[in-house]
C-alpha positions as CSV (number, residue, x, y, z in Angstrom):
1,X,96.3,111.2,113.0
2,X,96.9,110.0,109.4
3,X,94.8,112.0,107.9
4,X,96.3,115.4,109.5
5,X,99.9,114.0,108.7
6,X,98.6,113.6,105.0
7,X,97.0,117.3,104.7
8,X,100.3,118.7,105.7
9,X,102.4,116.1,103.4
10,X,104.5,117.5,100.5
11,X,103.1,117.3,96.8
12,X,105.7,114.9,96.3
13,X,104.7,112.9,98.7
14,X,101.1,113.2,97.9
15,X,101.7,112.4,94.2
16,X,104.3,109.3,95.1
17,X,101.6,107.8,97.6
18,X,98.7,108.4,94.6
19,X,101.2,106.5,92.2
20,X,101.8,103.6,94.7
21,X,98.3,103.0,95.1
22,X,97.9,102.4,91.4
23,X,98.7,99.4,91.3
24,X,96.6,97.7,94.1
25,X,93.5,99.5,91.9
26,X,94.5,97.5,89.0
27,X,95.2,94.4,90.7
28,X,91.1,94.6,92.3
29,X,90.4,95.3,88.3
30,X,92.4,92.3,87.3
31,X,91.0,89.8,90.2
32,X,87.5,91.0,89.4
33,X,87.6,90.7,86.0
34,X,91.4,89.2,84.4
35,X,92.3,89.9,80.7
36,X,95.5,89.8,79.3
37,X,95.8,93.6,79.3
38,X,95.3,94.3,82.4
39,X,98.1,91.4,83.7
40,X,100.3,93.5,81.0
41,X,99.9,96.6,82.9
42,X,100.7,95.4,86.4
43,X,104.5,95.3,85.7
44,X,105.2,98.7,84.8
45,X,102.7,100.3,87.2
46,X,104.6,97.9,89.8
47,X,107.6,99.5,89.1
48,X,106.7,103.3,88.8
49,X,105.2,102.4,92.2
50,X,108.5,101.5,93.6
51,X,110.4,104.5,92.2
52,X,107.7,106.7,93.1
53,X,108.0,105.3,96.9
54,X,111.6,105.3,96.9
55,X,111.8,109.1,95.3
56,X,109.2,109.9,98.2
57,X,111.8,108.4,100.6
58,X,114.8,110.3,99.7
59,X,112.9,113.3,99.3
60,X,111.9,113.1,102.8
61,X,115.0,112.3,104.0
62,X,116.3,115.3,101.9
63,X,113.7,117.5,104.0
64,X,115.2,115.5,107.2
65,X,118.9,116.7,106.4
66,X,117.6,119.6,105.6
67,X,116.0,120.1,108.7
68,X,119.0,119.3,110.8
69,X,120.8,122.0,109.0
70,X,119.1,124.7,110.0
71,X,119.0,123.6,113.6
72,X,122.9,123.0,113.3
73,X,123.5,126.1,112.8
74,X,121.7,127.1,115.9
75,X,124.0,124.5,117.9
76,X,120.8,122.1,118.3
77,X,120.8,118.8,117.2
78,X,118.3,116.4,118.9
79,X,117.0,113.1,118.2
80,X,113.8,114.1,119.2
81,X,113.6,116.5,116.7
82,X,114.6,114.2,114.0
83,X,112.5,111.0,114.5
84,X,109.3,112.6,113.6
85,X,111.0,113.6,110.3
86,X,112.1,110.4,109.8
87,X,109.2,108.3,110.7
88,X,107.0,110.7,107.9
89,X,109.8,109.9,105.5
90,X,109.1,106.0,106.1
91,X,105.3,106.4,105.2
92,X,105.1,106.3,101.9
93,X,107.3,103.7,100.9
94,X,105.4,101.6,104.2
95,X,102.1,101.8,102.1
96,X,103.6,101.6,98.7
97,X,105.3,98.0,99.5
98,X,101.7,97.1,101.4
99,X,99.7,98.1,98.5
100,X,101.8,96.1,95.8
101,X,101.7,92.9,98.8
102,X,97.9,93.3,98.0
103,X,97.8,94.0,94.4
104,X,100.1,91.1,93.7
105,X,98.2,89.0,95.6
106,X,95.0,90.2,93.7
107,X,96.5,89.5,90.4
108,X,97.1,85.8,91.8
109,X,93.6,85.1,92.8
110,X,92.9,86.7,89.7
111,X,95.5,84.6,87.6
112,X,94.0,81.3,89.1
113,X,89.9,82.6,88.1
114,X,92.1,83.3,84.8
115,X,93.0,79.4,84.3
């Protein structure tokens, strides 16, 4: 079921869950094998991560509202209709906030090889 929700995702969406995974790759680099540079680059990829999963969130809301004003104008507005829209607008940031939970707990195993 994922995978046939993902083929029909946007390219926004596609391109804000590629970013959000970024930083769980670099925290497995950083718990395999810590230097100091790759430490330094978990912050910024961190936070692209979150803007990335919060601009795929408003973006799918924006398709949401979008949505429900085309069917307005038809005199149809039902729940049903929305909450699909909604629950693919929760995905990304879902597996955006998972995959930094990982990659931060990476970078700790990683921090205490590091020590």
């Amino acid at each position: 079921m994922l995978m046939g929700e993902l083929a029909q995702a946007s390219i926004a969406a596609k391109l804000g869950l590629l970013i959000g995974m970024a930083p769980l790759v670099m925290g497995v680099l950083y718990a395999i094998r810590p230097t100091e540079r790759r430490l330094a680059l978990m912050r910024p990829l961190s936070l692209a991560a979150i803007f990335a999963a919060l601009c795929t969130l408003f973006a799918g809301f924006a398709g949401v509202l979008q949505g429900i004003g085309h069917s307005a104008s038809l005199g149809i507005v039902s729940l049903r209709a929305i909450a699909p829209g909604l629950a693919e607008a929760f995905i990304p940031i879902f597996l955006a906030f998972a995959a930094q939970t990982v990659a931060w707990l990476c970078v700790a195993v990683g921090l205490r090889r590091h020590v």
